[in-house]
N, C-alpha and C positions, 0 to 999 in steps of 0.2 A: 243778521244783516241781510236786506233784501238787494238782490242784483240790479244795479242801476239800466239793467235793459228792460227789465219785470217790472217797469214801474208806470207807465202810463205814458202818456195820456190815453186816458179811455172811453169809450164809447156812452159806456150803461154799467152796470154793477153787474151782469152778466160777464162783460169783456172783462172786467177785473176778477171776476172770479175764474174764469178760463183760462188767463194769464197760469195762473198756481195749479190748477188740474189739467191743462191741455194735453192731447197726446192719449195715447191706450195704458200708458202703466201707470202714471201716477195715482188716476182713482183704483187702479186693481191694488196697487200698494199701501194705500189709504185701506180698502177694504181688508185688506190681509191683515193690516194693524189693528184694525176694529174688533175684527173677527177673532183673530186666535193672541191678541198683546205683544210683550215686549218678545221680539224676534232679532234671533243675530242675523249675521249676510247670507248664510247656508240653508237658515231655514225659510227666509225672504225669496232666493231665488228656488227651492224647492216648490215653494207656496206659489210661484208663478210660473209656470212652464211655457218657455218661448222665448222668455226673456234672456238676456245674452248679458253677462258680467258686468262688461261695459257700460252697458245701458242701466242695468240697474244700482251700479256707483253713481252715474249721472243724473239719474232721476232723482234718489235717496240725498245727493249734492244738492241740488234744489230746494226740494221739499224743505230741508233742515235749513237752507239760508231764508226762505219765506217763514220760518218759524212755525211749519205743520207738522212735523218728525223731529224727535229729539234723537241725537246720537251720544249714545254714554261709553268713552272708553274705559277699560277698568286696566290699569296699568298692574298688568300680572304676566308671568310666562307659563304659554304663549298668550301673547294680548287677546282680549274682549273684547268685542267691542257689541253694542246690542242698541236697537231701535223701539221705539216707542212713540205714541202720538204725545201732541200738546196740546195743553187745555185751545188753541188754535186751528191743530188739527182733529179733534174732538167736533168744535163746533162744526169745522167745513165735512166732517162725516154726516152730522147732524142735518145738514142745508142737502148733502145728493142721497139722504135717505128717500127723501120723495120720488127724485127721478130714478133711484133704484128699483121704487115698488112701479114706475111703470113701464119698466124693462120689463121686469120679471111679467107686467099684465102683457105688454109685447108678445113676449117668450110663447105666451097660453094662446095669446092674438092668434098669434101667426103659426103657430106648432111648430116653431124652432124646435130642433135639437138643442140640449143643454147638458153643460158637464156637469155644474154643480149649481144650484141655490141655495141661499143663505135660508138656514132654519127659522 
């Protein structure tokens, strides 16, 4: 179910993609998903250092009602619960693989300092 605020009117298919990734963590948590798969909440906010509980409930709330993060609880004690992309959030990895590789040319551009790059 997408959030009746997330929903337009929009500008260009830029604005509507922005809408779902705007903000610093969503695409870090999109990439975390990419990169290492199905992650519970412990190892999502390990995987992001900065990021604050809070925020990362909130974000992960979104992502999953735009339908790019699936969340699977496993009713067991103590509960499961674990995230993973959807064939939606696969694609929208897919569309900022490009604007990843020219970060990364950025990074070399400019001799940023960098923590990590993707292999």
């Amino acid at each position: 179910m997408v959030d009746d605020k997330r929903c337009g009117p929009y500008f260009c298919g830029i604005d509507a993609a922005m809408d779902v990734v705007g903000g610093k963590w969503k695409s870090l948590i999109l990439w975390e998903l990419h990169e290492k798969g199905v992650r519970r909440f412990g190892e999502l906010k390990r995987g992001l250092p900065g990021i604050s509980e809070k925020m990362l409930i909130q974000q992960l709330r979104e992502l999953a009602e735009d339908d790019i993060v699936h969340r699977e609880v496993y009713r067991e004690v103590p509960p499961r619960v674990e995230y993973s992309l959807t064939t939606e959030g696969e694609a929208l990895n897919a569309a900022l693989e490009p604007l990843g590789r020219w970060g990364v040319d950025r990074i070399v551009r400019i001799d940023a300092e960098r923590v990590h790059l993707p292999t």
